[in-house]
mmCIF file of the N, C-alpha and C atoms, coordinates in Angstrom:
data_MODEL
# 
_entry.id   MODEL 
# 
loop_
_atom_site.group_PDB 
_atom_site.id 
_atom_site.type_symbol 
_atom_site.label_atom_id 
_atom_site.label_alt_id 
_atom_site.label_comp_id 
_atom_site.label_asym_id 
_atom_site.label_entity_id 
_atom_site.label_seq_id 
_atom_site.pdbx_PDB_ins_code 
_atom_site.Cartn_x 
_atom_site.Cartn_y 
_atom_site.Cartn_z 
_atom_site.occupancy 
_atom_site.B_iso_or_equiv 
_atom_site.pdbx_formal_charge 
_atom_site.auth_seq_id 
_atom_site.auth_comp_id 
_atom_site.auth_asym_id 
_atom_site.auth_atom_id 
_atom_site.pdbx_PDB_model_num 
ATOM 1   N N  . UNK A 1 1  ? 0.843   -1.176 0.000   1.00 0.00 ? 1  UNK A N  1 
ATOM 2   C CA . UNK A 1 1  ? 0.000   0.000  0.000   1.00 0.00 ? 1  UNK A CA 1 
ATOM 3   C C  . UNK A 1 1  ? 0.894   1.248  0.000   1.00 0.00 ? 1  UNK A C  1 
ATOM 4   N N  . UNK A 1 2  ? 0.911   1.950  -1.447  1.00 0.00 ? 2  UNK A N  1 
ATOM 5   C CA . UNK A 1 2  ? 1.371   3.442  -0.980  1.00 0.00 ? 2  UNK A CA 1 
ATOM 6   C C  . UNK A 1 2  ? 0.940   4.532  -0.212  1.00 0.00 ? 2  UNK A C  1 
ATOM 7   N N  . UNK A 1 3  ? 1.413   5.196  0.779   1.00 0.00 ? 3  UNK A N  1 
ATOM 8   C CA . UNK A 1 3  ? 0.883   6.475  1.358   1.00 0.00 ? 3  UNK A CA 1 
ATOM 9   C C  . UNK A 1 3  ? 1.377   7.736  0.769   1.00 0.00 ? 3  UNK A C  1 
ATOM 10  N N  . UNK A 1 4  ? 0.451   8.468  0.276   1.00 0.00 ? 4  UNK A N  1 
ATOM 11  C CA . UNK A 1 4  ? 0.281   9.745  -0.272  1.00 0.00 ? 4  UNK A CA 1 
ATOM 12  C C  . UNK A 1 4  ? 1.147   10.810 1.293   1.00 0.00 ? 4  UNK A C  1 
ATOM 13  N N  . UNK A 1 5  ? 1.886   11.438 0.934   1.00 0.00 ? 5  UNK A N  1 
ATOM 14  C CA . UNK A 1 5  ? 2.399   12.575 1.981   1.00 0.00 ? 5  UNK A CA 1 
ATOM 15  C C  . UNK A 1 5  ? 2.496   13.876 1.111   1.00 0.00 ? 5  UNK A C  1 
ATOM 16  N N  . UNK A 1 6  ? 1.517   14.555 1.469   1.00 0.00 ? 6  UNK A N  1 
ATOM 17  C CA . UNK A 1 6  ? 1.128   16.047 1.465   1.00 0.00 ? 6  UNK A CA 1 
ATOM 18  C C  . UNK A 1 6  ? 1.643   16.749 2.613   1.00 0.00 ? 6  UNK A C  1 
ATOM 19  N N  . UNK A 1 7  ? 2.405   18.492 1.890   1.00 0.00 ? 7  UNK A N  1 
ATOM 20  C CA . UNK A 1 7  ? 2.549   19.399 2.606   1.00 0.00 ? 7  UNK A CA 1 
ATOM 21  C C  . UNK A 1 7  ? 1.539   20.697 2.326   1.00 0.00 ? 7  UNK A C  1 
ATOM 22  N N  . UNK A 1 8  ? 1.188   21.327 3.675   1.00 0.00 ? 8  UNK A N  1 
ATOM 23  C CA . UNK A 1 8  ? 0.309   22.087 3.700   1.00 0.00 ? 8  UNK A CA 1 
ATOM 24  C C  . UNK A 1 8  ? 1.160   23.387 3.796   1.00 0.00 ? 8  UNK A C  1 
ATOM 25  N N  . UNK A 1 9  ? 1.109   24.497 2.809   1.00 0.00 ? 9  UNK A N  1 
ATOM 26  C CA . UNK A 1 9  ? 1.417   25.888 3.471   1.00 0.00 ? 9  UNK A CA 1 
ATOM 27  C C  . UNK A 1 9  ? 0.928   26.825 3.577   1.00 0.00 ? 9  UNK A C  1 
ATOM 28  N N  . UNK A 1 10 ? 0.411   27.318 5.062   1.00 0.00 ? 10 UNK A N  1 
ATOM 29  C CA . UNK A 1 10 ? -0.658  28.198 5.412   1.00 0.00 ? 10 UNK A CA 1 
ATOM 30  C C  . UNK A 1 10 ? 0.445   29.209 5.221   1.00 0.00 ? 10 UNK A C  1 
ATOM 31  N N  . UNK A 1 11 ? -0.575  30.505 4.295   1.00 0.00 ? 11 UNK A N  1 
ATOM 32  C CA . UNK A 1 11 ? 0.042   31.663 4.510   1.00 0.00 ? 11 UNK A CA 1 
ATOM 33  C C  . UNK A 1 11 ? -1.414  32.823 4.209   1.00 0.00 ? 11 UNK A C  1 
ATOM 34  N N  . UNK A 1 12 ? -1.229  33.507 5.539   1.00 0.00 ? 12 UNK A N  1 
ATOM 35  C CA . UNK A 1 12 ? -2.040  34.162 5.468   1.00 0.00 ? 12 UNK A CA 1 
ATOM 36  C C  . UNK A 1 12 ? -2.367  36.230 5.277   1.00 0.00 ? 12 UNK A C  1 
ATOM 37  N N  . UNK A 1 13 ? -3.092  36.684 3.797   1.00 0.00 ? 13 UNK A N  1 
ATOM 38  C CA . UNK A 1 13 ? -2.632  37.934 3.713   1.00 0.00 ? 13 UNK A CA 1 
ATOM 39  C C  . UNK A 1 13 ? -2.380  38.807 4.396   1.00 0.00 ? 13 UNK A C  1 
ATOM 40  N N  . UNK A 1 14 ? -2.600  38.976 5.439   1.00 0.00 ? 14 UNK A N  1 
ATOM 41  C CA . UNK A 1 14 ? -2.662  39.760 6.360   1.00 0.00 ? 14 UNK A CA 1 
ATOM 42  C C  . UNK A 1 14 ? -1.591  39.663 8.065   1.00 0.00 ? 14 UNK A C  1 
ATOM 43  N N  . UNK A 1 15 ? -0.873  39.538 7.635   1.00 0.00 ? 15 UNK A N  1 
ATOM 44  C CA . UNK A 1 15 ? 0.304   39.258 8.643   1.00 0.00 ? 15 UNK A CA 1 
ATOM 45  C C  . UNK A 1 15 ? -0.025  40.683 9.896   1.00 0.00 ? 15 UNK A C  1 
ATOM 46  N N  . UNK A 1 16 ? 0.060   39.864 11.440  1.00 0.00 ? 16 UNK A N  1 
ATOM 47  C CA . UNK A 1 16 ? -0.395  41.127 12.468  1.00 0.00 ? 16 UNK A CA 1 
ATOM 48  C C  . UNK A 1 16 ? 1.437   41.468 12.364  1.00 0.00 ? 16 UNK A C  1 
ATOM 49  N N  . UNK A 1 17 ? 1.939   40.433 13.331  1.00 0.00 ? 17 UNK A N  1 
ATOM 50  C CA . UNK A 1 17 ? 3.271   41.321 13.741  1.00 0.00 ? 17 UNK A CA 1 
ATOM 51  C C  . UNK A 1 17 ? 4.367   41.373 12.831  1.00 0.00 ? 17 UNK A C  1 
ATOM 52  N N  . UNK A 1 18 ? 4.732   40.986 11.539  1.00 0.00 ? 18 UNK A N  1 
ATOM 53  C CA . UNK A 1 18 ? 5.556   41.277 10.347  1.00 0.00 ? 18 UNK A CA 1 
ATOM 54  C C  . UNK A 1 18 ? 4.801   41.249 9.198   1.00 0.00 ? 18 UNK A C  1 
ATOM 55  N N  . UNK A 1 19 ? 4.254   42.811 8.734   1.00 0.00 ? 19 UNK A N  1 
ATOM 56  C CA . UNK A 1 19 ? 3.952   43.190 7.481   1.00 0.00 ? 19 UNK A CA 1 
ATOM 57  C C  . UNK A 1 19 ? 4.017   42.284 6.464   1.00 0.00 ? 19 UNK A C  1 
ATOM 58  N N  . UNK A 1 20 ? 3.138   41.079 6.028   1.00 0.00 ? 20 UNK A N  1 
ATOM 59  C CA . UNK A 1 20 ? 3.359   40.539 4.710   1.00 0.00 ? 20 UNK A CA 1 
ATOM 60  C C  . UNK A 1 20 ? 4.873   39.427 4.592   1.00 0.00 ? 20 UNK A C  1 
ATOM 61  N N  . UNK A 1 21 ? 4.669   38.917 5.826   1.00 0.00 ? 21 UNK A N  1 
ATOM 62  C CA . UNK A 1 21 ? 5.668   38.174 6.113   1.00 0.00 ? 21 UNK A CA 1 
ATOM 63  C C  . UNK A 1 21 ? 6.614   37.567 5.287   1.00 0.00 ? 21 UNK A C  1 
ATOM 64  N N  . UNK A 1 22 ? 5.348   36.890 4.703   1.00 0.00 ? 22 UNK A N  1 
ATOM 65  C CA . UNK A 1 22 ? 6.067   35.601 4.192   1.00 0.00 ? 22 UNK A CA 1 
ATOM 66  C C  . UNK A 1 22 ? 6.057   35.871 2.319   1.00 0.00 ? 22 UNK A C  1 
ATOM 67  N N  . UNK A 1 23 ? 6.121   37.091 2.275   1.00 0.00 ? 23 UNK A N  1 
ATOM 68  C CA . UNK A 1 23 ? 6.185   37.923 0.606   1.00 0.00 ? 23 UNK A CA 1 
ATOM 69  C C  . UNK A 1 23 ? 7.713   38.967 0.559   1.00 0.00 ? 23 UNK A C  1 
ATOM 70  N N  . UNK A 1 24 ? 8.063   39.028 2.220   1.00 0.00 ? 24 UNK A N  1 
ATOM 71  C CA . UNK A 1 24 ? 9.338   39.598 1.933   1.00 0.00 ? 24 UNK A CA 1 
ATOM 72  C C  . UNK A 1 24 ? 10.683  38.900 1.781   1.00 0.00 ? 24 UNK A C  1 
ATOM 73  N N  . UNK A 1 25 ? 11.387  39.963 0.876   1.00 0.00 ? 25 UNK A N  1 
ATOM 74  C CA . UNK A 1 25 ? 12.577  39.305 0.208   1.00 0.00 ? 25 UNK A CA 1 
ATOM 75  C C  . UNK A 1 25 ? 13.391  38.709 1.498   1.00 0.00 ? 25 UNK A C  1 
ATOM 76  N N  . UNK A 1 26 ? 13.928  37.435 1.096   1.00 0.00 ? 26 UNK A N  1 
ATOM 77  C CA . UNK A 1 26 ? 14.780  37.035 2.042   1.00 0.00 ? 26 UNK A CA 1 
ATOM 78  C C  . UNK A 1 26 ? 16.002  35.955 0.955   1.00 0.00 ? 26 UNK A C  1 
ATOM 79  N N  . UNK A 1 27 ? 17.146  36.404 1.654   1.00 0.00 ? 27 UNK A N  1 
ATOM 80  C CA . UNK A 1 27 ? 18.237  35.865 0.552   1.00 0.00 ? 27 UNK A CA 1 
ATOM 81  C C  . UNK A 1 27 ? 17.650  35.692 -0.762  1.00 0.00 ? 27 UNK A C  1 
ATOM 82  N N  . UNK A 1 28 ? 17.115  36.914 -1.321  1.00 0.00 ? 28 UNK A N  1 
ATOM 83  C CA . UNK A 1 28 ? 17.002  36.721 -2.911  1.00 0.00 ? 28 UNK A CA 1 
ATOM 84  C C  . UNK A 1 28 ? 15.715  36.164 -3.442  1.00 0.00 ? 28 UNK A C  1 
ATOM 85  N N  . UNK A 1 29 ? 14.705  36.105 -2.454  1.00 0.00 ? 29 UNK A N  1 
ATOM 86  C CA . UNK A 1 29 ? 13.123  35.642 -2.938  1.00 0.00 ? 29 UNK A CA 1 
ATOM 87  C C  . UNK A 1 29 ? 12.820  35.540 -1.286  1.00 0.00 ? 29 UNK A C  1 
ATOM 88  N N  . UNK A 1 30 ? 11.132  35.502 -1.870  1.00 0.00 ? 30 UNK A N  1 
ATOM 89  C CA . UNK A 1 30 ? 10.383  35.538 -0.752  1.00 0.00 ? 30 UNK A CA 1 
ATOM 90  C C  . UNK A 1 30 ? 10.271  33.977 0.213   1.00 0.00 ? 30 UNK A C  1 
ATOM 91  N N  . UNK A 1 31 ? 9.812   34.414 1.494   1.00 0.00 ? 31 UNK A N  1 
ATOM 92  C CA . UNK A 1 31 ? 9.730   32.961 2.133   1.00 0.00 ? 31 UNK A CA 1 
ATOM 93  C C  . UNK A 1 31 ? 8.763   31.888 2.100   1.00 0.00 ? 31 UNK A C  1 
ATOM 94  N N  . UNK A 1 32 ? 8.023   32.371 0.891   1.00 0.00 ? 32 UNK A N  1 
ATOM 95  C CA . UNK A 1 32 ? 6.629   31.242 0.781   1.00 0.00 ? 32 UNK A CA 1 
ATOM 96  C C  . UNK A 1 32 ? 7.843   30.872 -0.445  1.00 0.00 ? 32 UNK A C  1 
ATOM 97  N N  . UNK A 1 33 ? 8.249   31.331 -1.433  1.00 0.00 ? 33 UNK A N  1 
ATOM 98  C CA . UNK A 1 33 ? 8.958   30.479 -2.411  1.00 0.00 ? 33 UNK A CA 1 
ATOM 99  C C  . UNK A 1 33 ? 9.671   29.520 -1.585  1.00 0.00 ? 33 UNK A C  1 
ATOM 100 N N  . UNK A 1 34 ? 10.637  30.123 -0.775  1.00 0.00 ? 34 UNK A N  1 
ATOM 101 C CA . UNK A 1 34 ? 12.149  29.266 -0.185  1.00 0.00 ? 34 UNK A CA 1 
ATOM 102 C C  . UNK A 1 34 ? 11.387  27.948 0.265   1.00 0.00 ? 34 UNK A C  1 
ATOM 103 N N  . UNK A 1 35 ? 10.038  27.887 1.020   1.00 0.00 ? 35 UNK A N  1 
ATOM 104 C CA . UNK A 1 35 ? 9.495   26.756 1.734   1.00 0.00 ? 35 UNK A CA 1 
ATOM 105 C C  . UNK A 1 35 ? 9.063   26.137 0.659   1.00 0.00 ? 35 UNK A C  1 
ATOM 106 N N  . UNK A 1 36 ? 8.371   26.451 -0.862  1.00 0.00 ? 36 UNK A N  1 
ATOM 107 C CA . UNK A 1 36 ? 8.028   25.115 -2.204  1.00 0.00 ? 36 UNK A CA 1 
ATOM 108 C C  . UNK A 1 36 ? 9.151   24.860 -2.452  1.00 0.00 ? 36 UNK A C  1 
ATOM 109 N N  . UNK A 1 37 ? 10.402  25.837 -2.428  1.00 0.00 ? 37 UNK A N  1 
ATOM 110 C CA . UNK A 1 37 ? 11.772  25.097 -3.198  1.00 0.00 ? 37 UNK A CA 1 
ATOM 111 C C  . UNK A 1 37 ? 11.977  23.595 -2.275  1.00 0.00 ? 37 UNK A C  1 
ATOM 112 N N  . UNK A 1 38 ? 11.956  24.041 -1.152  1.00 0.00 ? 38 UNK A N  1 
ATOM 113 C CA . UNK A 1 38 ? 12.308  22.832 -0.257  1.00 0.00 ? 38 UNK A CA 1 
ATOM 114 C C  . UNK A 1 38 ? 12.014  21.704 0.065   1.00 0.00 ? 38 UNK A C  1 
ATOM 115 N N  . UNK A 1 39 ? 10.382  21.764 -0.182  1.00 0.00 ? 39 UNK A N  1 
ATOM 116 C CA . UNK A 1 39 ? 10.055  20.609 0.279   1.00 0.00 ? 39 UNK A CA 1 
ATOM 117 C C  . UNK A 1 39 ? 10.165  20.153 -1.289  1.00 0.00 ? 39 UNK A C  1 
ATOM 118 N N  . UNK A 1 40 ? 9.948   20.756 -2.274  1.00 0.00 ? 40 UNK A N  1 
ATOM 119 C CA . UNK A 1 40 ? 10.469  19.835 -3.486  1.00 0.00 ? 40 UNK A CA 1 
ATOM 120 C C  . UNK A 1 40 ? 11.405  19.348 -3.769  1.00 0.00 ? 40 UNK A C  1 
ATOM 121 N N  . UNK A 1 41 ? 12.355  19.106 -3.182  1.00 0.00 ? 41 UNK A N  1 
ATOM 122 C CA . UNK A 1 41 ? 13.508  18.744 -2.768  1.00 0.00 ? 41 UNK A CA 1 
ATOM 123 C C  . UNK A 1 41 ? 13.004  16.994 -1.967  1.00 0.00 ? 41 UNK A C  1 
ATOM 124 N N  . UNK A 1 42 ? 12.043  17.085 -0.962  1.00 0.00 ? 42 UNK A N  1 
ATOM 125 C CA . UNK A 1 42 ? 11.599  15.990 -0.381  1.00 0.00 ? 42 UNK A CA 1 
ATOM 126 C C  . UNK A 1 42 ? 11.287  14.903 -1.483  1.00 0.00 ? 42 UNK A C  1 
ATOM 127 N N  . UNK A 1 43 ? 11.665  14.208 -1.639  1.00 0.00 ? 43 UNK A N  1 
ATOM 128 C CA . UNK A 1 43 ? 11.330  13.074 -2.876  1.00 0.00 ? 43 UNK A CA 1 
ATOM 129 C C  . UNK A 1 43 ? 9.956   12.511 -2.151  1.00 0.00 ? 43 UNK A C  1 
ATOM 130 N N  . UNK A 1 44 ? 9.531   12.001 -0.998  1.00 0.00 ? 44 UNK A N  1 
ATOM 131 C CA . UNK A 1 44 ? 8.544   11.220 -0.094  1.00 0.00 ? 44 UNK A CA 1 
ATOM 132 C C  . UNK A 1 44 ? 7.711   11.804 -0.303  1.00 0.00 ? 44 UNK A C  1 
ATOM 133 N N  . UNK A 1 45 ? 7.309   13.703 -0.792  1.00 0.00 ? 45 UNK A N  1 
ATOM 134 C CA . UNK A 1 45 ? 6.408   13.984 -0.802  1.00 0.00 ? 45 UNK A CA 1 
ATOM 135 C C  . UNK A 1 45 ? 5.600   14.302 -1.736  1.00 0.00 ? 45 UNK A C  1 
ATOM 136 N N  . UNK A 1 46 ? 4.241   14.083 -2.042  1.00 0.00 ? 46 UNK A N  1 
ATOM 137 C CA . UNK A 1 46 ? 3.938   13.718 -3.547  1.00 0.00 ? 46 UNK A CA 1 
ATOM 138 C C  . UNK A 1 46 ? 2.758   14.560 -3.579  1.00 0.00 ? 46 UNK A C  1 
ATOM 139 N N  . UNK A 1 47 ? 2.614   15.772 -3.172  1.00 0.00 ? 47 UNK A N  1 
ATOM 140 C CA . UNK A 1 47 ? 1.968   17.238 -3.521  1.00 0.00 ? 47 UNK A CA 1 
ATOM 141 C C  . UNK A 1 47 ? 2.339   18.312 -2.391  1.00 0.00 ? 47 UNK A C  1 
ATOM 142 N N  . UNK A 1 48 ? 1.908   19.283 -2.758  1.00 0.00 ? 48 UNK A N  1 
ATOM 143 C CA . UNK A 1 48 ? 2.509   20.445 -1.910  1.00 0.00 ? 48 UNK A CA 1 
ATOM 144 C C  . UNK A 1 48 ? 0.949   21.099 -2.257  1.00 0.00 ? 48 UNK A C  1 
ATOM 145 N N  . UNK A 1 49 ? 0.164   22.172 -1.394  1.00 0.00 ? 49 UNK A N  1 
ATOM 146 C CA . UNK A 1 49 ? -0.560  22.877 -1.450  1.00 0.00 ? 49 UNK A CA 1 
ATOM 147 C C  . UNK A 1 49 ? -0.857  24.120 -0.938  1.00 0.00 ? 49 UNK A C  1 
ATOM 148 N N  . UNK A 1 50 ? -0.485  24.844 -1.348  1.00 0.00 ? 50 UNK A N  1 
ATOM 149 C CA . UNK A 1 50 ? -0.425  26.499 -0.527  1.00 0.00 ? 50 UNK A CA 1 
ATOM 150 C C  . UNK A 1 50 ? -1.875  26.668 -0.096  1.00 0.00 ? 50 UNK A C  1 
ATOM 151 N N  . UNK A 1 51 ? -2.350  26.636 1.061   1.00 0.00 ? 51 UNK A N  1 
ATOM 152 C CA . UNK A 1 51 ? -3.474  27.640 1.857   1.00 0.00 ? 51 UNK A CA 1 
ATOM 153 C C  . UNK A 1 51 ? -3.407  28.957 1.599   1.00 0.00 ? 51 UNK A C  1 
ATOM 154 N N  . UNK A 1 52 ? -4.128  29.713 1.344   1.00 0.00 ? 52 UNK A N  1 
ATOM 155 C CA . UNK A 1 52 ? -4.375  30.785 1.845   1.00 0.00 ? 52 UNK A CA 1 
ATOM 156 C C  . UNK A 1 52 ? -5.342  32.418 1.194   1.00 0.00 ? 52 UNK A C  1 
ATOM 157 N N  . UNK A 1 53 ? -5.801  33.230 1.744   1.00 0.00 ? 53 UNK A N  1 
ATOM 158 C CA . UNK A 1 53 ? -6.672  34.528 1.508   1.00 0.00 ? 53 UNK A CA 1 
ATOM 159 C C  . UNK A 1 53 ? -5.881  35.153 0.267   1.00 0.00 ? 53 UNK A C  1 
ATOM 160 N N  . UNK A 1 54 ? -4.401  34.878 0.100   1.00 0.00 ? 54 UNK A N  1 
ATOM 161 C CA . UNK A 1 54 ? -3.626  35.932 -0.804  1.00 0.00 ? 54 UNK A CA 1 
ATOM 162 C C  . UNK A 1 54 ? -3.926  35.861 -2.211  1.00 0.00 ? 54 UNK A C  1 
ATOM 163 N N  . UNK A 1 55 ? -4.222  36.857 -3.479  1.00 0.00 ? 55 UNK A N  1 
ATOM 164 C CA . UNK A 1 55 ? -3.734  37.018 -4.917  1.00 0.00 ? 55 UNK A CA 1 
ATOM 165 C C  . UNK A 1 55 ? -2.399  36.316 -5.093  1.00 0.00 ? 55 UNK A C  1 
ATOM 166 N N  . UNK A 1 56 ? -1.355  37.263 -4.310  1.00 0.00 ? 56 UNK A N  1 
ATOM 167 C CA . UNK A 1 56 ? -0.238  36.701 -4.692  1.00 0.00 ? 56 UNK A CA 1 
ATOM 168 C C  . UNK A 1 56 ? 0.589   35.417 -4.237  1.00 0.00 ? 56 UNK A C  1 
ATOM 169 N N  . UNK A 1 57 ? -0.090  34.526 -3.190  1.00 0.00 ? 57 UNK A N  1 
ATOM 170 C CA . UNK A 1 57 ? 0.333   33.324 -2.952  1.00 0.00 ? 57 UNK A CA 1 
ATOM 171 C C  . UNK A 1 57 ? -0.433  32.251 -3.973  1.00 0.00 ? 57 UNK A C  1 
ATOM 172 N N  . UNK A 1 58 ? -1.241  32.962 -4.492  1.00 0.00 ? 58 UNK A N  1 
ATOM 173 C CA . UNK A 1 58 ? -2.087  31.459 -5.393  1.00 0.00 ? 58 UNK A CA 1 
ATOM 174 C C  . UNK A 1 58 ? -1.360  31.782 -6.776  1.00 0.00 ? 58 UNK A C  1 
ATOM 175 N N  . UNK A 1 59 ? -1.079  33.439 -7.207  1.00 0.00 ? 59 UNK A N  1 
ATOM 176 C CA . UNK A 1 59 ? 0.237   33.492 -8.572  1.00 0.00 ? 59 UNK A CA 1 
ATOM 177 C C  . UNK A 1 59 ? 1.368   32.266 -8.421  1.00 0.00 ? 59 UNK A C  1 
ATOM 178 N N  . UNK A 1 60 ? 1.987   32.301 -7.062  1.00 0.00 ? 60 UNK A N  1 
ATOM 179 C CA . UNK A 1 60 ? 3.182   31.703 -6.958  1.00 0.00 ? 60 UNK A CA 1 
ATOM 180 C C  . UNK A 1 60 ? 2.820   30.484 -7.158  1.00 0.00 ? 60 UNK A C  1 
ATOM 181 N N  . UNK A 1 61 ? 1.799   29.947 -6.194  1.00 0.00 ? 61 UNK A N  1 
ATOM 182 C CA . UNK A 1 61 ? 1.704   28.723 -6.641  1.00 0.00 ? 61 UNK A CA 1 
ATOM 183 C C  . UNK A 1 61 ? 1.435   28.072 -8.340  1.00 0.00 ? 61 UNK A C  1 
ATOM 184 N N  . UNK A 1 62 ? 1.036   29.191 -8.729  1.00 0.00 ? 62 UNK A N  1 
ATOM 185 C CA . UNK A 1 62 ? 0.375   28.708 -10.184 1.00 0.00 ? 62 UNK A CA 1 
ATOM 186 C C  . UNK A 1 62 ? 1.908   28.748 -10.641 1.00 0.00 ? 62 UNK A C  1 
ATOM 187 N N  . UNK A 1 63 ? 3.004   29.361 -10.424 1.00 0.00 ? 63 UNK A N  1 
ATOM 188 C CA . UNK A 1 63 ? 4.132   29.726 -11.128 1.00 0.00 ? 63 UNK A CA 1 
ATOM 189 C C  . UNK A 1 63 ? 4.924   28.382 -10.677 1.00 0.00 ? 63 UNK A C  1 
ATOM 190 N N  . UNK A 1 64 ? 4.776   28.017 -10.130 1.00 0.00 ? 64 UNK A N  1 
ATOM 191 C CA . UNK A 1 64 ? 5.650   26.805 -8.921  1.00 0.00 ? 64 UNK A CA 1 
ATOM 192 C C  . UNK A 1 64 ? 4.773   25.635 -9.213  1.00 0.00 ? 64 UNK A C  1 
ATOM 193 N N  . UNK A 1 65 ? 3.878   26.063 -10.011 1.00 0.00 ? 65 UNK A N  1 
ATOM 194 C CA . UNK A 1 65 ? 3.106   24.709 -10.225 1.00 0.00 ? 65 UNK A CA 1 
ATOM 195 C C  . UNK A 1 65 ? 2.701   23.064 -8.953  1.00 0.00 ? 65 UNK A C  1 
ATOM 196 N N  . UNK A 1 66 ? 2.276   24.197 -7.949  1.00 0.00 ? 66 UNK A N  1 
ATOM 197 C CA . UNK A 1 66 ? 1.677   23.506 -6.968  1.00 0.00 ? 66 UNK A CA 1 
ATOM 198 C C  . UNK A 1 66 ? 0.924   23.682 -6.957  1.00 0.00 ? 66 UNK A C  1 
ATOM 199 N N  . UNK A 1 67 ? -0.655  22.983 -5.681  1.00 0.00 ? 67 UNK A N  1 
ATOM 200 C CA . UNK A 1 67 ? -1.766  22.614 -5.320  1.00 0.00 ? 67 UNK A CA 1 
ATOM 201 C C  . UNK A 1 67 ? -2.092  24.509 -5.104  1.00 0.00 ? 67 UNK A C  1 
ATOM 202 N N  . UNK A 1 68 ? -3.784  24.948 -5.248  1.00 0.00 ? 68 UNK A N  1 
ATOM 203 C CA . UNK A 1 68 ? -3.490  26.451 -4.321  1.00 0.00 ? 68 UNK A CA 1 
ATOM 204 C C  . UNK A 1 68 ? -5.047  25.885 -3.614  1.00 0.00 ? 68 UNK A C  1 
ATOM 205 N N  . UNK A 1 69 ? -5.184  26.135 -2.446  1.00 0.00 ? 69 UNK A N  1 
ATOM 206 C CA . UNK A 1 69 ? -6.754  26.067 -1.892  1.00 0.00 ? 69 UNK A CA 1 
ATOM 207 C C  . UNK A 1 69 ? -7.050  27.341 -1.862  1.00 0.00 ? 69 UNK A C  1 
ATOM 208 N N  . UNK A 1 70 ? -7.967  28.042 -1.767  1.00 0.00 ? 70 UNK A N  1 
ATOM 209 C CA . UNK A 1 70 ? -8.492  29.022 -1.573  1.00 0.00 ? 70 UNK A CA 1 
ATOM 210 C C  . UNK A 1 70 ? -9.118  29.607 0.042   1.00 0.00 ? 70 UNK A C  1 
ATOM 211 N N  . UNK A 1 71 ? -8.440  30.019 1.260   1.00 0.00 ? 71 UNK A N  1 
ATOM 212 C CA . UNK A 1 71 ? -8.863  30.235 2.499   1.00 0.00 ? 71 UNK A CA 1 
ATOM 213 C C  . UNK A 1 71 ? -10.095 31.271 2.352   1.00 0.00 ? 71 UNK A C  1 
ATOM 214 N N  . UNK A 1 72 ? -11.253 30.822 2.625   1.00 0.00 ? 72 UNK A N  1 
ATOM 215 C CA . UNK A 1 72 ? -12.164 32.002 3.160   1.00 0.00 ? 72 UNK A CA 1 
ATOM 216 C C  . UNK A 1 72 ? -11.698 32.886 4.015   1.00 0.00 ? 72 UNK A C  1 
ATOM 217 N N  . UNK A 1 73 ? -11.634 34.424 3.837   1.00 0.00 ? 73 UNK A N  1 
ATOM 218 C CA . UNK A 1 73 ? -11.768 35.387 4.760   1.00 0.00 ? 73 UNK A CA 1 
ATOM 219 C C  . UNK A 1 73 ? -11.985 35.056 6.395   1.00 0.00 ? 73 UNK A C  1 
ATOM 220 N N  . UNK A 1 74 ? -13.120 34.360 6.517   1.00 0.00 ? 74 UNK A N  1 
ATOM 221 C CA . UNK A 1 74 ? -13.177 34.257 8.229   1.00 0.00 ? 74 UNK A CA 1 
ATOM 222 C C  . UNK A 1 74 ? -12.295 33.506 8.703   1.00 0.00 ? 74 UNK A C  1 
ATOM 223 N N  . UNK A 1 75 ? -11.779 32.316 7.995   1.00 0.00 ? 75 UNK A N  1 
ATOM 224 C CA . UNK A 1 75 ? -10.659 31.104 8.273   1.00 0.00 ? 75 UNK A CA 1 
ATOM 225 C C  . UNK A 1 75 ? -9.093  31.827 8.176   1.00 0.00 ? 75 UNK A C  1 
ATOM 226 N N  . UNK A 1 76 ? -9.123  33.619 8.002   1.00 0.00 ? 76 UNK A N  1 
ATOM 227 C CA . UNK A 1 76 ? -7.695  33.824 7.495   1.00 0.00 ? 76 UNK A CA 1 
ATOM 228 C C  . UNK A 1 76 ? -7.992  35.709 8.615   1.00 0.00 ? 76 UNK A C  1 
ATOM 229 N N  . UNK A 1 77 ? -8.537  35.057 9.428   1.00 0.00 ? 77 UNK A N  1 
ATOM 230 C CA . UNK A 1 77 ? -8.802  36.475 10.457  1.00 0.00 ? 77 UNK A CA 1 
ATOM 231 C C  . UNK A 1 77 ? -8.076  35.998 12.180  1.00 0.00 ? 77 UNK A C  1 
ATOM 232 N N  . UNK A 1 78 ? -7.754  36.995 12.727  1.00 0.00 ? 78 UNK A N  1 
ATOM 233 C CA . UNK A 1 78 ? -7.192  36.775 13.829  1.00 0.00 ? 78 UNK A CA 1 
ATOM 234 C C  . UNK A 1 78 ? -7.841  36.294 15.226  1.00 0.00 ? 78 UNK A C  1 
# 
């Protein structure tokens, strides 16, 4: 029996205590990229799916050609 191993990455638009967190540059791209580079790297894992409220996290994903879910507004509030 194979087991399917999915990674989930919640990122949500609205960051309280760092502005847009996970969209700022860090060593040369943002930190929602650095986390798809990586786990694609994981051979064991056989989809990746970005969560989240953002435009620009479901671009990336479309660019990165991963899973995107779509977070409702109330599921992406504090």
């Amino acid at each position: 029996m194979t087991k399917n191993l999915v990674a989930v990455i919640t990122v949500r638009a609205g960051s309280q205590r760092v502005k847009n967190k996970n969209f700022k540059k860090f060593a040369g791209e943002n930190l929602l990229i650095h986390k798809i580079k990586l786990l694609k790297k994981i051979k064991k894992i056989d989809e990746i799916i970005i969560n989240s409220d953002s435009n620009k996290a479901m671009k990336i994903a479309k660019d990165y050609k991963v899973t995107f879910q779509k977070r409702e507004k109330y599921f992406a509030s504090s």
